[in-house]
N, C-alpha and C positions, 0 to 999 in steps of 0.2 A: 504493500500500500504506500509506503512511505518513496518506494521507486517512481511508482504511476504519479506522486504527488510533485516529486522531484520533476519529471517528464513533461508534466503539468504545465509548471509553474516553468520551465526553462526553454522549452517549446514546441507550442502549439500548433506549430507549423509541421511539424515531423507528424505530430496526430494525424491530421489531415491528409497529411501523405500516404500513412498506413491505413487511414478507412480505407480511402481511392483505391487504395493496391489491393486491399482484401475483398473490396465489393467487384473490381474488375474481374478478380479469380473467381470469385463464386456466380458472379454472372455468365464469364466464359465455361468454366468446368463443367455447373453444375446439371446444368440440360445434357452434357454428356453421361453424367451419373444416372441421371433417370430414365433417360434412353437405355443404360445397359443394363439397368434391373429391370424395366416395366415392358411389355408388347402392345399390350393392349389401349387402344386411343383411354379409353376412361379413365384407365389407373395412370395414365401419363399426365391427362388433365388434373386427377386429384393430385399428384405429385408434385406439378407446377405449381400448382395453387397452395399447397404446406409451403413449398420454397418462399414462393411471393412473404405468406406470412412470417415466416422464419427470420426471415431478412428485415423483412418491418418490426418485430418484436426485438432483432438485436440492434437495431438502430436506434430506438427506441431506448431499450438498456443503455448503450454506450452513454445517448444524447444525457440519459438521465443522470449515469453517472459523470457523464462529464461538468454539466451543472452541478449538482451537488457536489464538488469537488472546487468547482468555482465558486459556490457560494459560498461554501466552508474557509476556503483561503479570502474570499474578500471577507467574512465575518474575522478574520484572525488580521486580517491589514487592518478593517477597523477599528478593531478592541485594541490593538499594537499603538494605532495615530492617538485614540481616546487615555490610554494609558501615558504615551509620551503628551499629552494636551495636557492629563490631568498633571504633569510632574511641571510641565511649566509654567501652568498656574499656580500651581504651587511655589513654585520657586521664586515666583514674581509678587504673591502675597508674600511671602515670608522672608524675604533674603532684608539684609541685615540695613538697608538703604532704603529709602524713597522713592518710588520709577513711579513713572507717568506720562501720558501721551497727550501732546492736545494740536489745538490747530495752530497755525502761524498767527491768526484772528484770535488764538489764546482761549480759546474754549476746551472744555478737557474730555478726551475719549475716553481716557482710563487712566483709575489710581491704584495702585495698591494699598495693600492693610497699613502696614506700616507706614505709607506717608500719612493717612490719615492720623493714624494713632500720634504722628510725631504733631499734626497740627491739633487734635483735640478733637476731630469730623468723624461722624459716620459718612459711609460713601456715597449715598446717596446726597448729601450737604454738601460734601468735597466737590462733588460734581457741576456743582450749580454755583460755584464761587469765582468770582473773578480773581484776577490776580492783584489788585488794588486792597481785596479784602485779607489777603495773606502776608504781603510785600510791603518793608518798609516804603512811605512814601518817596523819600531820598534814593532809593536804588534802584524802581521803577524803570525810570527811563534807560537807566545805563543795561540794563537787562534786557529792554526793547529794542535799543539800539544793534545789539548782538543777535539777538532772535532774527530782525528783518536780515542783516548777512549773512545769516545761515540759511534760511530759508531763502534768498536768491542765489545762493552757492556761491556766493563769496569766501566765504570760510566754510571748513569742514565739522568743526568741532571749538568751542570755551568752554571754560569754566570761571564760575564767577562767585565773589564771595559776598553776600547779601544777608542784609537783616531781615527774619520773618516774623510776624505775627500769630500767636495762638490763638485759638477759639476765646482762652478766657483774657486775651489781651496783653499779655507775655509775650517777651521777644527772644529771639536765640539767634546767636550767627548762626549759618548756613553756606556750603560750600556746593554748587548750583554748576551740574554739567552736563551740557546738551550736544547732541548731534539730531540732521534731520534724515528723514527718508525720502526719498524721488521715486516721483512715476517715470514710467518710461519715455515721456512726453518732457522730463525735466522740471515739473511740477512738483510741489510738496505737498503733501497730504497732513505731514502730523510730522511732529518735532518729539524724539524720545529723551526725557529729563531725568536726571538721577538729584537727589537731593540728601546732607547727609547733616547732621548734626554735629557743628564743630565746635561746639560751647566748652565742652574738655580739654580742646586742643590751645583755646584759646587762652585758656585759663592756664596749662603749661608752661605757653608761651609767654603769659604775663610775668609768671613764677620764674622764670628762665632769663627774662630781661631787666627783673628787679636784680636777681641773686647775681647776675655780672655787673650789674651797675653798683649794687652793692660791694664787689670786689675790685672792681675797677674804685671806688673811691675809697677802699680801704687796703689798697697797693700806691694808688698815690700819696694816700698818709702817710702810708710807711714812706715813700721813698721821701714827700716831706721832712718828715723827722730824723730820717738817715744823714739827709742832706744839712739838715739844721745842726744835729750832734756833731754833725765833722767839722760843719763853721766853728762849732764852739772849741771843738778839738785845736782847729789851726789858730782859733785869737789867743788860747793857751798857750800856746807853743808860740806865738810872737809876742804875748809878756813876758814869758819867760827869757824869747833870744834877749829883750832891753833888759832885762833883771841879768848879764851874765857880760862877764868882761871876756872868757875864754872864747878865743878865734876858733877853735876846732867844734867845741861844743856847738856855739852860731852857726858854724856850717852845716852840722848833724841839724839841728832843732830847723835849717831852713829847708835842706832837701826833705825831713823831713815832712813838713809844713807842705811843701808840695807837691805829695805826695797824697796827702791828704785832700789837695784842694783839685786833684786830680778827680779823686775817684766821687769828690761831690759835685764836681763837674759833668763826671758820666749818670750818678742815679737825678741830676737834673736833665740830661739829654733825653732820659729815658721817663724820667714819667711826662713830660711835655710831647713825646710820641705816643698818642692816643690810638693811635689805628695799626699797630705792629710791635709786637716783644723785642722788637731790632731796634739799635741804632744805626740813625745816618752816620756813620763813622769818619767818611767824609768832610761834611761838615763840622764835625766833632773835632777832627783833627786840626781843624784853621781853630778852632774854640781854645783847643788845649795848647797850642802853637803860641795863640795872642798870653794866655794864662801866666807859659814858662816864660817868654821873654816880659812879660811884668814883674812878675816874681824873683826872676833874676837881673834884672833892670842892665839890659846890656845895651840900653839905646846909645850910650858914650862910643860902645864899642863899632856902630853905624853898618850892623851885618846886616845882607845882603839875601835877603828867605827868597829861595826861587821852589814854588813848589808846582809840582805836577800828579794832581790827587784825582782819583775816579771818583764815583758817587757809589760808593760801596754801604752796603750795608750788614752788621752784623750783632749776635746774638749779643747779652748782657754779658753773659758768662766768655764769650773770646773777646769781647771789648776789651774789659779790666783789663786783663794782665797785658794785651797789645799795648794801653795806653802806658800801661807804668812803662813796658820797655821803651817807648818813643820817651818817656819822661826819666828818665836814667840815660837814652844817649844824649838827650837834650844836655839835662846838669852835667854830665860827664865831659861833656864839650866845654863848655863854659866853665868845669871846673878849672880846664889844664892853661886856659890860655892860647892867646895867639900871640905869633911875630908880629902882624901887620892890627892897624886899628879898621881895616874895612874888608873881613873877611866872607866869604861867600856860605852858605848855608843852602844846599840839595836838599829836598824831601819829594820823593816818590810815592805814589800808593796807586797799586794794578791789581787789576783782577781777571785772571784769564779763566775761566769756566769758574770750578771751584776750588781755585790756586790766588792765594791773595800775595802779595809781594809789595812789604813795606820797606823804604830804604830812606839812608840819610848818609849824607855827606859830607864833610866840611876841610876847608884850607887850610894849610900852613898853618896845624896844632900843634903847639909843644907839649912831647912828652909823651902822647897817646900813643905812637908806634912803639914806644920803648916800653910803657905801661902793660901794652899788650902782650908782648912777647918775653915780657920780665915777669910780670903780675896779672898771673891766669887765677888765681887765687882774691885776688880784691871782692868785697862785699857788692861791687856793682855791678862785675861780669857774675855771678853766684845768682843774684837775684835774677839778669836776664836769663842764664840758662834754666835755672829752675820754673822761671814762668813760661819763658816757652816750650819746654816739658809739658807741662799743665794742659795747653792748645794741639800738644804733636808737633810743633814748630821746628825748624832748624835756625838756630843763628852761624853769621860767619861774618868775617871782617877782610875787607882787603887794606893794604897799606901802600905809599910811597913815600916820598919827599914830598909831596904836594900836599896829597887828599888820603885822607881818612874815611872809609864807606865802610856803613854797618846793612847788613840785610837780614833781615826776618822776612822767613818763607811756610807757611802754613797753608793751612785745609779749612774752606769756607765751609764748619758741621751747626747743627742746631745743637750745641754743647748745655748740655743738663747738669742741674746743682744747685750747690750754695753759693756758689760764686764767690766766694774766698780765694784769695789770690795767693796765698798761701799757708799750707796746714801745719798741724804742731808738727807732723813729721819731718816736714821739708824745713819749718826753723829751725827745729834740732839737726840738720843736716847741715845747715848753712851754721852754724854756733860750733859744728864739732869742725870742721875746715877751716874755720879762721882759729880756732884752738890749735 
């Protein structure tokens, strides 16, 4: 049975083929057959006449069971369409969203359960409502405006974020996204809506942009009060240099001083950049530039700053210790001395992909070439090596008779931490070397 239903259903046409073939043979054959059983005219006559009926009776059969075979399988395609109809009404009352069909003219063909439930309607109410009676009055238009481009096929698809109205007078955002359908003529018939309730999302979202603004104005306190401790730091540290007659001491308590006025220079760079944890290093560096030549007040000396700086920018944590080295070769220059009173002063800063390359240069110093190859050990090569450690950095120095060139070469990383510039381990490393 399940063969015949198969044969059925796959084709019809082979059926047909085989009645033709079957009734050709029993029409050709079977007058032979009767002929060779019967002589006599009478019994030949009853014989044809069984035949005739025979043939009408299985025709008859076939036709019947061939109907009934057809009606059983269109009853099994029906119950199949009404079964899948019932799952997508289903699915259309229940699914987790608001759908709805109405005209471009905004009259409504169809709601589901849940959009009513979200506005407060039975569907028979839902149906009869304009959109004036659901839709803030404020978002109306801008909702209309997008309906008619969709509806003339301008656009294919929005979404739109709108305040809606409840039955009891309550309003809720709503996240509102439409696409249309087309007749074959390019006509619209009805625009399919989804509608979803985003009063939760909103409310996240509020919670999310209080709690950064919240931390955004309690990271620029800090960096305020960072910045204010270390002022306080450096006006101690220059009562003290006037409170002190010792030259050596004055010079400790001043590098030291700025030192300090460095790194409150950086958490001022950095909380005045609101829209990135980087600093412009760049500009940072003419900042800290103008800072050192105040601090060490070398205008007498009438040098010559020729700088050629990128607009780089970089993490909090590889600032600091960059800065302090540029502020160590800075003093360090100006500690030894020049022959001439109008020396030249190189500063570089490059960045080829993520290879940053900071340099400095300077003239006819005394004492540096011989510093350096005598006094690998001094507290102020210790501190660059050690902070550039800290970044993965390389330092290295060339020399002549002219020029003195320092270069620091590092990796542009998003370097994570406290940003301590350096730890108890590394001072106790630098304290047992000069021991």
């Amino acid at each position: 049975m399940d063969k015949v239903k198969a044969l059925i259903k796959s084709s019809p046409v082979v059926i047909a083929i085989i009645y033709v073939i079957v009734g050709f043979l029993w029409i050709q054959f079977s007058d032979q057959l009767v002929f060779s059983m019967f002589d006599d005219p009478e019994s030949i006559t009853h014989a044809q006449s069984l035949k005739g009926w025979l043939f009408v009776i299985a025709s008859g059969l076939l036709i019947f069971f061939l109907v009934l075979q057809s009606n059983n399988m269109l009853g099994e395609i029906i119950h199949g369409l009404n079964r899948i109809n019932k799952k997508f009404e289903s699915t259309l009352e229940n699914a987790p969203i608001g759908i709805a069909h109405h005209s471009p003219d905004e009259n409504w063909f169809e709601v589901n359960q849940t959009l009513c439930n979200l506005f407060g309607y039975e569907k028979d109410e839902m149906i009869r409502l304009k959109f004036s009676d659901i839709i803030h009055p404020d978002d109306i238009e801008r909702g209309r405006e997008l309906d008619a481009k969709l509806a003339s096929g301008e656009i294919d698809f929005f979404e739109i974020e709108k305040r809606y109205i409840r039955k009891d007078g309550s309003q809720f955002p709503g996240l509102a996204r439409k696409t249309a359908v087309y007749d074959n003529n390019g006509s619209t018939p009805y625009l399919i809506v989804t509608l979803q309730d985003i009063s939760n999302q909103k409310k996240y979202e509020e919670e999310i942009k209080k709690s950064l603004h919240d931390k955004e104005v309690l990271l620029t306190e800090v960096h305020h009060r960072v910045k204010n401790n270390l002022a306080l730091i450096s006006a101690l540290f220059e009562l003290q240099n006037l409170h002190t007659n010792d030259k050596k001491l004055q010079s400790i308590l001043e590098k030291s001083n700025i030192r300090i006025k460095c790194l409150s220079l950086i958490h001022e760079s950095f909380s005045q950049n609101e829209q990135s944890a980087d600093i412009h290093f760049g500009v940072f560096l003419e900042q800290l530039l103008q800072l050192t030549r105040d601090a060490l007040n070398t205008d007498n000396l009438n040098v010559d700053y020729q700088t050629e700086i990128s607009p780089v920018s970089l993490n909090i944590n590889i600032a600091i210790p960059v800065s302090l080295i540029f502020t160590e070769w800075i003093m360090n220059i100006f500690d030894d001395g020049y022959k001439d009173k109008e020396p030249v002063v190189n500063i570089t800063l490059k960045e080829q992909g993520e290879k940053i390359e900071l340099s400095i240069s300077c003239s006819r110093v005394n004492g540096l070439k011989e510093k350096l190859e005598n006094d690998q050990q001094s507290l102020t090569f210790i501190i660059i090596e050690t902070l550039a450690k800290q970044i993965e950095g390389k330092v290295d120095y060339e020399t002549d008779d002219e020029r003195f060139v320092s270069h620091l070469r590092f990796k542009k990383t998003d370097l994570r931490g406290t940003g301590s510039f350096l730890t108890d381990k590394e001072i106790l490393a630098i304290s047992s070397s000069k021991n």
